[in-house]
N, C-alpha and C positions, 0 to 999 in steps of 0.2 A: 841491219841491212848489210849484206856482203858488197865490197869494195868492187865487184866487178856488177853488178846490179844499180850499182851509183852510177859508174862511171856508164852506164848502158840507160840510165834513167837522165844524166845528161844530155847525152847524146840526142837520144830520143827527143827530151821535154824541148833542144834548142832548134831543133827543125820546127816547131811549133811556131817557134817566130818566127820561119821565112814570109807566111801571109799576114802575120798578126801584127807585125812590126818591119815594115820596110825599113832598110839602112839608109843614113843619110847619105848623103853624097859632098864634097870638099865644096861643090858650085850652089850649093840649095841656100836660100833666100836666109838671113838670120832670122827673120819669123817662127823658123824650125827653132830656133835654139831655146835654149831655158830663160824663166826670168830672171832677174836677177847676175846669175854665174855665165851668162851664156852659152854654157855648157850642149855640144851638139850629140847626135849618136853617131859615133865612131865607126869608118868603114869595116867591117870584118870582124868584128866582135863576134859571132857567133860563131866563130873559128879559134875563141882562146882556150883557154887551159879550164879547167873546172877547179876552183879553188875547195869550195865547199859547197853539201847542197843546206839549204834552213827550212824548216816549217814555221808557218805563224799560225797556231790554232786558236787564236784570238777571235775578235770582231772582224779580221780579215778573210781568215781560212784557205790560206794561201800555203801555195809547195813553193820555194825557192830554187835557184841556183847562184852559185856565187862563181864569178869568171872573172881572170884577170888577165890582163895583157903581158906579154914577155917580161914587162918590169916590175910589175904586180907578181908575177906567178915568181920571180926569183927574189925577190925581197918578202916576200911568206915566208919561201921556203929556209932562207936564213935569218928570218927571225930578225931583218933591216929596220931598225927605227927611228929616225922618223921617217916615211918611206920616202923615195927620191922622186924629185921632180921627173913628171911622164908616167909615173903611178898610175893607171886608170882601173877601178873595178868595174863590174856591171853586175846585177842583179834582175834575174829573170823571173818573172812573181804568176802562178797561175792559180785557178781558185781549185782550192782539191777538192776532188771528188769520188766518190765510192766506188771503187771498179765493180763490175758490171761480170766481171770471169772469176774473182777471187775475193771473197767477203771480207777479209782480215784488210787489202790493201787498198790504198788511194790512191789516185793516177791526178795528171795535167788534167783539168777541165780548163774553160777560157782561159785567155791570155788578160792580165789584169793590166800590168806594165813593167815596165824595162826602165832602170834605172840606174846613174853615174856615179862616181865618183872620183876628180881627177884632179892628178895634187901637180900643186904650181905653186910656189909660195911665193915666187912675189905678185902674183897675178891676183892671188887667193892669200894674201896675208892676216885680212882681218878674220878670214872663217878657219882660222889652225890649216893653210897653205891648202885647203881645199875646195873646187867647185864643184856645186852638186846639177845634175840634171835630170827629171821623172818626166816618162813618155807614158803616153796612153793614145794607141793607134797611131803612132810617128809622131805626135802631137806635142810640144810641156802642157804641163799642168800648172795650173795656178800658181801666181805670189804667194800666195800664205802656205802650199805645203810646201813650196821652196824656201821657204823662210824656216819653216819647222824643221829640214833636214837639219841644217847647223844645229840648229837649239837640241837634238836628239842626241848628236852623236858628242855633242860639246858635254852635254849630261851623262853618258852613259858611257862615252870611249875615250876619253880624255886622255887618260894615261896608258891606250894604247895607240896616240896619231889621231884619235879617233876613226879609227877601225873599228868595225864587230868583230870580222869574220878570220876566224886564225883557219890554218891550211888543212885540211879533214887528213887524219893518219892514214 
C-alpha cells in the first residue's frame, strides 16, 4: 500500500469515529473511565499524528490505526525508550470488510473500539509505568480485558516499553 493511500485511509477510517465514539470531555463522571487504570478518552485524539496502521486477521478481523499524541509521535520517531511520562497511543479497531467497488481491497466496516495507552510511571508503576483503557461506544469494557492488556503487552513487548507499534516508514 503506498504511503499516501495510508495516510488517506487514516484520515478517512478517523472520521468514522466522530458518531461511533464521542470524545470525553475533562468534566464527565469517572464511570466513563477504565477499570482498573482509570484511564479516560482523551480530548482530541482524533486529530494526532498516525503512527502506524495494523491488521488483525485473526478471530477479530479488524483494520487498525495506531495514533499518537505529540509525545508519542516524537519518541517513535527517535527511537525514545523507555517512552516518557505523557506518552499516550490510541488505537482505532474496525471490523474489515470487502469493498464493495474494488475485489482485491478491504475498507472500515463497524467501529469495534478505540483503545489507550498512557504512560505514567509512577501512577502506572506496577503495569511497566503504563495505563490501559478500551472503549466500546464511549463506554470501558470490562475487568478481565483490562486485566489482559498488561498480561499481553507484558508477554509480547517487554523489551520494547511494551509497545507493539514502531513508526510505519
Amino acid at each position: 500500500m503506498k504511503w499516501s493511500n495510508v495516510k488517506l485511509f487514516a484520515v478517512a477510517s478517523a472520521s468514522l469515529f466522530l458518531t461511533a465514539f464521542p470524545a470525553a470531555h475533562a468534566e464527565e463522571p469517572a464511570e466513563n473511565a477504565s477499570p482498573i487504570y482509570g484511564v479516560t478518552v482523551p480530548d482530541g485524539y482524533r486529530q494526532w499524528e498516525m503512527i502506524a496502521p495494523s491488521e488483525e486477521a485473526g478471530s477479530l478481523n479488524e483494520l487498525r490505526v495506531i495514533l499518537g499524541n505529540p509525545t508519542a509521535v516524537k519518541a517513535i520517531q527517535k527511537a525514545t525508550q523507555p517512552f516518557p511520562d505523557g506518552t499516550i497511543l490510541a488505537k482505532l479497531a474496525w471490523k474489515r470488510t470487502q469493498s464493495t467497488r474494488f475485489a482485491t481491497a478491504t475498507i472500515p466496516g463497524a467501529a469495534t473500539s478505540v483503545s489507550f495507552m498512557v504512560k505514567d510511571s509512577k501512577k502506572y508503576a506496577t503495569t511497566g509505568g503504563w495505563g490501559f483503557g478500551q472503549f466500546v461506544n464511549g463506554q470501558p469494557v470490562s475487568v478481565a480485558k483490562h486485566q489482559a492488556c498488561f498480561a499481553c503487552h507484558q508477554a509480547l513487548a517487554k523489551d520494547q516499553d511494551f509497545v507493539f507499534t514502531r513508526f510505519a516508514p
